[in-house]
C-alpha positions as CSV (number, residue, x, y, z in Angstrom):
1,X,47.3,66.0,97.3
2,X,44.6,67.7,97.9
3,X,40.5,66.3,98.3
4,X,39.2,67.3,95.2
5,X,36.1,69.4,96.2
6,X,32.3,68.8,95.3
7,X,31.7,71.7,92.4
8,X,34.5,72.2,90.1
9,X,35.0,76.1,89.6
10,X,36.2,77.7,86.8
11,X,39.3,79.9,88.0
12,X,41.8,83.0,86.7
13,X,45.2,83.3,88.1
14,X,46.8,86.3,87.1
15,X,50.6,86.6,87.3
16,X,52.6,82.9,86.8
17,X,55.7,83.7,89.3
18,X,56.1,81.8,92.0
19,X,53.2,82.1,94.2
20,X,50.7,82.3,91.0
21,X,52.5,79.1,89.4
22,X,51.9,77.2,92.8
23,X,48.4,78.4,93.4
24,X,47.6,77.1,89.7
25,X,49.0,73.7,90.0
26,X,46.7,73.0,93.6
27,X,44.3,74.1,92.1
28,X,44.4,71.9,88.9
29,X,45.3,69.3,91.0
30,X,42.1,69.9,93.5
31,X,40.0,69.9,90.1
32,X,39.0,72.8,89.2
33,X,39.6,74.1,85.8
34,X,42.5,76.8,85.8
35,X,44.0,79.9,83.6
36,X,46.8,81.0,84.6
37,X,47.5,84.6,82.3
38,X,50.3,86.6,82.3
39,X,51.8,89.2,80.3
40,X,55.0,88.0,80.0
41,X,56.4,84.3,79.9
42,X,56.2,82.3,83.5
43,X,58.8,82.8,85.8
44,X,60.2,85.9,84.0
45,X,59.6,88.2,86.8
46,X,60.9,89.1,90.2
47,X,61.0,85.0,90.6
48,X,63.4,85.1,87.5
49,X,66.1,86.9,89.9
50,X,66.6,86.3,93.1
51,X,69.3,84.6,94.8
52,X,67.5,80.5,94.8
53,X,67.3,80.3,98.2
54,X,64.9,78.3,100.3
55,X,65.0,80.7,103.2
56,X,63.3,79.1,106.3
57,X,65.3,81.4,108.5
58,X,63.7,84.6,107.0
59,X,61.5,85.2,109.7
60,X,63.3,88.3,110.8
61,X,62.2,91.6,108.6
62,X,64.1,94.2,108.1
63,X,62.2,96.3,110.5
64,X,63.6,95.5,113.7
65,X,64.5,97.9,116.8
66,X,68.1,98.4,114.9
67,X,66.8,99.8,112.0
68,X,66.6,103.4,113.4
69,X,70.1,103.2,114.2
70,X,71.1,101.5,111.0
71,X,69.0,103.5,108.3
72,X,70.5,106.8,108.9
73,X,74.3,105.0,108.6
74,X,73.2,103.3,105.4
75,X,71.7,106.7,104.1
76,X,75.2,108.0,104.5
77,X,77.7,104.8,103.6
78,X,78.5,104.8,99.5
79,X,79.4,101.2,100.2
80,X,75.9,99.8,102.1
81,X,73.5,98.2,100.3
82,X,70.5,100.6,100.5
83,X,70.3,102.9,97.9
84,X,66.8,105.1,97.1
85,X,65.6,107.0,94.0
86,X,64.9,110.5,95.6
87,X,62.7,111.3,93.1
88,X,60.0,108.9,94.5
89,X,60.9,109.3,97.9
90,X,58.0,112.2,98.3
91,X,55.2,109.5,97.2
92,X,56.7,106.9,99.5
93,X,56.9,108.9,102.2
94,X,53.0,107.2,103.6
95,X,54.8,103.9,102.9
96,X,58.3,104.6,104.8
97,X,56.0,106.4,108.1
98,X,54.0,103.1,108.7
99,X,57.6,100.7,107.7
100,X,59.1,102.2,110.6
101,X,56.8,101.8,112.5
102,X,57.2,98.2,112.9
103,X,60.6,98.4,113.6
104,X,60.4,98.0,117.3
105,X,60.8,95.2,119.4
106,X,57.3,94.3,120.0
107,X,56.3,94.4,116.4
108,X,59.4,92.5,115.2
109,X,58.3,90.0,117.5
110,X,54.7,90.0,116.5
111,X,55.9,89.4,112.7
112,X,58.6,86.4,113.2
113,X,55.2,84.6,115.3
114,X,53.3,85.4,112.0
115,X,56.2,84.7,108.9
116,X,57.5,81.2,111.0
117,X,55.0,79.0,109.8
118,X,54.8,80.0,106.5
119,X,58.9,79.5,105.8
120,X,59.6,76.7,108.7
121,X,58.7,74.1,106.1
122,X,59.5,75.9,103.3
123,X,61.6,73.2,101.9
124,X,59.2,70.6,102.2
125,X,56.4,72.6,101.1
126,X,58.7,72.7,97.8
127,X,59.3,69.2,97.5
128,X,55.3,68.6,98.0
129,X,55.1,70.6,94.8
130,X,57.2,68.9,92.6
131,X,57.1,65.4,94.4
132,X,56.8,62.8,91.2
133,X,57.7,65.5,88.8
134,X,59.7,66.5,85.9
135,X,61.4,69.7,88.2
136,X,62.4,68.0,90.9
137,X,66.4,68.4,89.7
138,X,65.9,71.9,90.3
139,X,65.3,72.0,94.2
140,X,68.5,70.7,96.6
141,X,69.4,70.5,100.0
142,X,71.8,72.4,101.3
143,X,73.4,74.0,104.3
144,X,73.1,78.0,104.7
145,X,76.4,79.8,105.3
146,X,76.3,83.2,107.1
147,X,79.8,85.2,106.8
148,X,81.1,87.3,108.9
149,X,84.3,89.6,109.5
150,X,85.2,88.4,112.8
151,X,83.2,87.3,115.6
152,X,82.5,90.8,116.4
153,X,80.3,91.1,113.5
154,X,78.2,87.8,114.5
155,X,77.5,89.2,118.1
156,X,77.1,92.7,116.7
157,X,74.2,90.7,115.2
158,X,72.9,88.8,118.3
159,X,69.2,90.5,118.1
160,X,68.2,88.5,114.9
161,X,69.7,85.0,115.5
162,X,67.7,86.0,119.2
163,X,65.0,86.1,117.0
164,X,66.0,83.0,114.9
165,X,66.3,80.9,117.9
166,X,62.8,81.3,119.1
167,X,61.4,79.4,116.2
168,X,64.2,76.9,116.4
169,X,67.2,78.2,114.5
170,X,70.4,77.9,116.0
171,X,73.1,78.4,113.9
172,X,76.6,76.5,114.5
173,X,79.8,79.1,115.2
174,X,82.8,78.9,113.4
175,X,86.0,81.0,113.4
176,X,89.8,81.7,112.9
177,X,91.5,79.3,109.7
178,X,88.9,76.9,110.0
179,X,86.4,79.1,108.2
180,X,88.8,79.0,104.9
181,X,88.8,75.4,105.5
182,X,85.3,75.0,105.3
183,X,84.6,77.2,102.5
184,X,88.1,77.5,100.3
185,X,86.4,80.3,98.2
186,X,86.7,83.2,100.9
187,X,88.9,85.5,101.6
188,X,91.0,85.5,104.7
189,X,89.5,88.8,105.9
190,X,86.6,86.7,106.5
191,X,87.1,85.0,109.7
192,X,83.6,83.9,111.4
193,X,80.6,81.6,109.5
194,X,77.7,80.7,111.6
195,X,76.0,77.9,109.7
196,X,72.3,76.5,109.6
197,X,71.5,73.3,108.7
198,X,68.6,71.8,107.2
199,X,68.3,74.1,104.5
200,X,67.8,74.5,100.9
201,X,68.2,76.1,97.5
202,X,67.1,76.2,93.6
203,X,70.0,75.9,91.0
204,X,67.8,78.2,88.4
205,X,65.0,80.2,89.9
206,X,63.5,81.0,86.2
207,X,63.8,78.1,84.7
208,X,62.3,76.2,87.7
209,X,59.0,78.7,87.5
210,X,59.5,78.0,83.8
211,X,58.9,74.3,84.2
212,X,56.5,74.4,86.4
213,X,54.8,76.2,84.4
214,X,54.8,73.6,82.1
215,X,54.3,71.0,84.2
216,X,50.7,73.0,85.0
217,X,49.8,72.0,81.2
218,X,50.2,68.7,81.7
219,X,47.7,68.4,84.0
220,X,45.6,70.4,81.9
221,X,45.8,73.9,83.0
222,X,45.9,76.9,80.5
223,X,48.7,79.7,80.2
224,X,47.9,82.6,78.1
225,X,50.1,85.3,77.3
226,X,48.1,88.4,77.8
227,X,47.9,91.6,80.0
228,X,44.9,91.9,82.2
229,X,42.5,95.1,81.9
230,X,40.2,94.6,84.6
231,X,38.6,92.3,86.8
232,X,34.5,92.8,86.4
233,X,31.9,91.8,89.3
234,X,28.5,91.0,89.4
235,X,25.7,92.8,90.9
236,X,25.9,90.6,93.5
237,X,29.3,91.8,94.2
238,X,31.2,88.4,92.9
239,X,33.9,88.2,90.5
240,X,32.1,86.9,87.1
241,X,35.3,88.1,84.8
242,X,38.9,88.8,83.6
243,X,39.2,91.0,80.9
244,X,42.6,90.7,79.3
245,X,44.1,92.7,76.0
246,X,42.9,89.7,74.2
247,X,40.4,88.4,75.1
248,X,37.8,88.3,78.3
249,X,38.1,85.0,80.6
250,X,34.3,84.1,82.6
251,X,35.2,82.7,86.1
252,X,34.1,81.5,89.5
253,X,37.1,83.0,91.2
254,X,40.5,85.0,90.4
255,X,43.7,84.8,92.4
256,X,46.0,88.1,91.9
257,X,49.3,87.0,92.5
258,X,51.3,89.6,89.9
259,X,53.5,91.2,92.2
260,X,54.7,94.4,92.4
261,X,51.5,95.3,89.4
262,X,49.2,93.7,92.0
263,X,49.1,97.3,93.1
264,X,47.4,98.4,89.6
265,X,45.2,95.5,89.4
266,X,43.8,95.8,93.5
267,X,43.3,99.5,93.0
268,X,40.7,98.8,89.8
269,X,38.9,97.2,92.3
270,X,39.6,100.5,94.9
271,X,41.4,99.0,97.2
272,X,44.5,101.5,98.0
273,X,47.1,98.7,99.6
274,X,50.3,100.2,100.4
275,X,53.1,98.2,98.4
276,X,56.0,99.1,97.0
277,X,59.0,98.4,95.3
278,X,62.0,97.3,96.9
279,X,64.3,97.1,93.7
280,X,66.9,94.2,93.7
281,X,69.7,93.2,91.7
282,X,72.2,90.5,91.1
283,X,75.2,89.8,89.1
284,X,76.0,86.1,87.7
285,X,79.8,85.5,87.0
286,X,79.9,83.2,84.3
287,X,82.1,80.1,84.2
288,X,83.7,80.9,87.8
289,X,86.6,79.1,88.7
290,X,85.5,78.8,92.3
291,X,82.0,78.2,94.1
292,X,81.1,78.1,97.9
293,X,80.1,74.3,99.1
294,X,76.9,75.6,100.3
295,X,74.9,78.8,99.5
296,X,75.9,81.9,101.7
297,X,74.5,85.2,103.0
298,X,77.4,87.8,103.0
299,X,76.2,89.6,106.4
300,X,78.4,92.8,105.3
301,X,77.0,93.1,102.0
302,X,74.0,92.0,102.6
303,X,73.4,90.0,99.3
304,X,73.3,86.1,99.0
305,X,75.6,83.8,97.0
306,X,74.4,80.7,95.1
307,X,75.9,78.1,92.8
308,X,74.0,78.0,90.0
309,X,73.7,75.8,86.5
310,X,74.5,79.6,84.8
311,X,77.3,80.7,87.2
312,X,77.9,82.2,91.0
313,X,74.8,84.5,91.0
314,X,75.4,87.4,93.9
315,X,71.8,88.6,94.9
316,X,70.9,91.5,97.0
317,X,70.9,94.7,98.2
318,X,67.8,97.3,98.3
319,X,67.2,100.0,96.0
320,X,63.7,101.6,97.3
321,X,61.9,103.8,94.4
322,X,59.1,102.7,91.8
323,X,58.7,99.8,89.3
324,X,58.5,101.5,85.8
325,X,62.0,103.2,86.0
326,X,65.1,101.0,84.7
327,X,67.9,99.6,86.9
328,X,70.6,102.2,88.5
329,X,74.4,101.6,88.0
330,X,75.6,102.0,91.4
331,X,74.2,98.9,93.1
332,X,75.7,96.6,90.3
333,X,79.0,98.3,90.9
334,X,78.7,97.8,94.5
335,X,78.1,93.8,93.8
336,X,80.9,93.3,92.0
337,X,83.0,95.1,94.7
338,X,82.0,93.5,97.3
339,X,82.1,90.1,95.4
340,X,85.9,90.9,94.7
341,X,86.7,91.3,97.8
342,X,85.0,87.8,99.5
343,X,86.2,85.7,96.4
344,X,89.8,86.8,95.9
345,X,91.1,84.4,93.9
346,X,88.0,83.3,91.8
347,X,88.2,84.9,87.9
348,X,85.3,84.2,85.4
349,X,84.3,84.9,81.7
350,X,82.1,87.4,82.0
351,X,78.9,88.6,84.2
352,X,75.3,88.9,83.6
353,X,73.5,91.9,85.8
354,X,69.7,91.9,86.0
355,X,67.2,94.2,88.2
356,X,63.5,93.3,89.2
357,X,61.0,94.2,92.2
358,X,60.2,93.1,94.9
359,X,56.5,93.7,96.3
360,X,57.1,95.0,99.7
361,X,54.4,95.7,102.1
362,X,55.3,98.1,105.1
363,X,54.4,95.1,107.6
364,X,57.0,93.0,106.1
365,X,54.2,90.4,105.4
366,X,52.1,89.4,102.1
367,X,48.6,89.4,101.6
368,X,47.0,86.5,101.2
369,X,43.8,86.0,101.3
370,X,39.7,86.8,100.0
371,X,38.8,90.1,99.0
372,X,35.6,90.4,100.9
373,X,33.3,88.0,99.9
374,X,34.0,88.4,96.2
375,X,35.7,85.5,94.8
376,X,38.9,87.3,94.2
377,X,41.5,86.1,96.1
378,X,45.3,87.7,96.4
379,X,48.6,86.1,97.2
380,X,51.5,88.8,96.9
381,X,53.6,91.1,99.0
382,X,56.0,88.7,99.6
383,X,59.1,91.1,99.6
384,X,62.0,88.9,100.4
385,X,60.8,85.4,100.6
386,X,58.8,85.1,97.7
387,X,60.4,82.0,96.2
388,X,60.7,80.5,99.5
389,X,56.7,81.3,100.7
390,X,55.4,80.6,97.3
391,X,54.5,76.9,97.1
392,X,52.4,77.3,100.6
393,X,51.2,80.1,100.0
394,X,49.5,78.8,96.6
395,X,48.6,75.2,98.1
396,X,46.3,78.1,100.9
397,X,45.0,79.9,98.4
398,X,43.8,76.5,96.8
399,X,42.4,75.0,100.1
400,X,40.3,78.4,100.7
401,X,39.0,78.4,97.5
402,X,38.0,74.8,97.3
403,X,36.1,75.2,101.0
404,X,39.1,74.2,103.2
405,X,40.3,75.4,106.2
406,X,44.1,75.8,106.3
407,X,45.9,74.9,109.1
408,X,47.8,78.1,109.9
409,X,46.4,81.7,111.2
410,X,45.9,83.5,108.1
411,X,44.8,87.1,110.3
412,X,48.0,88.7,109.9
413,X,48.1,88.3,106.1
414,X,44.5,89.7,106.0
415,X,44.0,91.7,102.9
416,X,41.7,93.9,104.6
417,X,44.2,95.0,107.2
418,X,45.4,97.8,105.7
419,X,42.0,99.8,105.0
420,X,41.2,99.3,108.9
C-alpha cells in the first residue's frame, strides 16, 4: 500500500475502465479524496471486451521489421485479420506514416526495452490490486498457449519470440499428436503449441472492472454517471475543474484515462495527440461443450481464446477506422470461421458478438503521465494491453500525484512526446 502523503488532494478521474478504476483505488487508498466519472457504467468500455488475458509477453508491437512485408498480404487476404474502413483511411493517413515508421528493427527494439517493465509483472501488479478483496475470484493463473500449424509456422515467427526471449520469455515447443493431447479441443490440422508459463488470465473482464468499481466505494471513493464537458484551469495554469453534463467537480488534479475519447477530452486542452482506433471484436459461444485447459493465442488468426464464466470468448483481429461508426460484419464472420475450424468438434447454444476500440498510439505505447505542470495527469493509449498494463499503470499515476517517484523510466510514455 501505498505511504499516504502529507496534503490530501481532492482528485477527478475521468473514464472507470481499467487503467481509471486502478488509478482511483491508489489513490483512495494513498488518501486523497477521489471521483471517478464516467459516462457510462464502469468497465463497460473497451475493458468490457477483450480477450481476459494477463499478457506479460506483449512486449512485441505490431510494428516490427515484418510488418512491411505482412501489411500489403493482409490488405489483400479476405481471410486475415486486418480489415480498414476506407472511408477514414484519408484522416489516418498522419497516423499510419509515423505507425510505420516504427516498424523497423531498431525501433521494435527500443519499444520491447520500454513496454517490458510495465507487463513483466503484470500478474502481480493485479493481485496487488485486489489482494484482501472481494474480486480476487476473478484473476487466475494460467499457462499461455500459442498455436500453430506446423512447426513451420512457429519458426516463420522466430523474430518476435527473438524479441520475447530478451526480456526472459522462452516458450516450451510442442508438436506432432502430442499437441491434441495437451489441449483435446483442437483440431488435428493444428500440429505445433509453444507454451509460456507463468501466466495469467481474468474469467469476466467487465464484470471484474465492474467490481472493482465497487470495491472503490467501499473505501469511500465516488462514481458518478456523467459525461465530461471540459476540464477548466486557473490563471496559474493548474487544473481547478471538471465540468460534467451534470454538474461541475473543483479539484486539485484530474487523471484522463477515457480511452479512445481521451482524444476529445486532450484536444479541449489543445493538445493534438495522435490516437486512434484500432476496432476489435470478439464472439462468445455460449454453453460450449469443449474449452482449452489454458487460454491460447491462435497465431493464424490472430485472435485469443479464453474460458470464461459466460462461454469460450474468441478475441481479436484489427479493424482500423474511427470510434463513432458501428461494428462491420465481416470480422465477426471471419471469427466464427476461424473458430470452426480450430474447435472441430465443440457445438454451443448460441453466440454473443460485441465490438469496442482500442486507443492506439502510432508508437505502440500509452501516455502516461503530467500534462505540463498542470495537475492533469493521463493514462491511456494502451492499444492492446490495456487490461494487462492497467493496475500499474494507475498505482504510477497515484505515486506521481501523491509526490512519489516511481521506480520505472516513465520518458517513453511522455505525454509531451508527440508535440516535440
Amino acid at each position: 500500500m501505498a505511504t499516504v502523503p502529507t496534503m490530501t488532494k481532492v482528485i477527478v478521474v475521468v473514464g472507470a475502465g481499467i487503467v481509471g478504476v486502478a488509478s482511483a483505488i491508489w489513490l483512495r487508498r494513498a488518501g486523497h479524496d477521489v471521483t471517478l466519472i464516467d459516462k457510462g457504467a464502469p468497465g463497460m468500455g473497451a475493458s468490457y471486451g477483450n480477450a481476459g488475458l494477463l499478457a506479460q509477453w506483449a512486449v512485441v508491437p505490431v510494428t516490427t521489421p515484418k510488418l512491411w512485408r505482412d501489411a500489403p498480404r493482409y490488405l489483400m487476404d479476405p481471410n486475415s485479420p486486418l480489415f480498414v474502413k476506407w472511408g477514414h483511411v484519408p484522416r489516418m493517413l498522419p497516423w499510419l506514416a509515423q505507425y510505420m515508421r516504427n516498424a523497423t528493427d531498431k525501433r521494435t527494439r527500443q519499444i520491447v526495452s520500454s513496454l517490458s517493465p510495465l507487463l513483466l509483472d503484470a500478474v502481480d501488479q493485479h493481485r496487488s490490486l485486489i489482494q484482501g478483496t472481494s474480486v480476487e475470484n476473478w484473476v487466475r493463473d494460467s499457462k499461455m498457449t500459442f498455436v500453430y500449424r506446423n512447426r513451420a509456422g512457429f519458426d516463420a515467427d522466430a523474430y518476435g519470440w527473438r524479441m520475447k526471449a530478451i526480456v526472459g520469455m522462452t516458450p516450451t515447443v510442442i508438436t506432432g499428436d502430442v499437441v491434441q493431447e495437451i489441449e483435446p479441443i483442437l483440431s488435428a490440422d493444428h500440429r505445433c503449441i509453444a507454451v509460456l508459463e507463468g501466466q495469467g488470465h481474468v474469467t469476466d473482464p467487465g464484470k471484474y472492472v465492474a467490481s472493482l468499481a465497487q470495491y472503490f466505494e467501499t473505501l469511500g471513493g465516488r462514481v458518478v454517471c456523467a459525461e465530461v464537458r471540459d476540464l477548466q484551469k486557473g490563471p496559474d495554469g493548474q487544473i481547478i475543474c471538471v465540468q460534467t453534463d451534470q454538474d461541475h467537480f473543483d479539484c486539485d488534479a484530474a487523471v484522463i484515462t477515457a480511452g479512445i475519447w481521451s482524444k476529445e477530452l486532450t484536444r479541449k486542452l489543445g493538445l493534438r495527440i495522435p490516437l486512434e482506433a484500432e476496432r476489435g471484436y470478439h464472439v462468445i459461444f455460449e454453453n460450449p461443450t469443449e474449452t482449452p485447459y489454458n487460454p491460447m493465442m491462435m497465431v493464424d488468426g490472430k485472435f485469443g481464446v479464453n474460458a470464461m464464466d459466460m462461454g469460450l470468448r474468441c478475441a481479436g483481429t484489427v479493424e482500423l477506422g474511427d470510434h463513432h461508426t458501428g461494428p462491420s460484419t465481416a470480422p465477426i464472420a471471419l471469427l466464427k470461421k476461424h473458430a470452426a475450424a480450430a474447435f472441430p468438434r465443440m457445438s454451443f447454444s448460441g453466440t454473443q458478438e460485441w465490438m469496442g476500440f482500442r486507443p492506439s498510439t502510432p508508437d505502440s505505447m500509452p501516455l502516461i503521465g503530467e500534462l505540463g505542470s498542470s495537475g492533469i495527469f493521463v493514462g491511456f493509449g494502451h492499444q492492446h494491453i490495456g487490461l494487462t498494463a492497467g493496475p500499474k499503470t494507475g498505482r504510477i499515476l497515484a505515486q506521481m500525484i501523491s509526490g512519489q517517484h516511481p521506480n520505472i523510466d516513465l520518458s517513453t510514455f511522455d505525454p509531451a512526446r508527440f508535440s516535440r
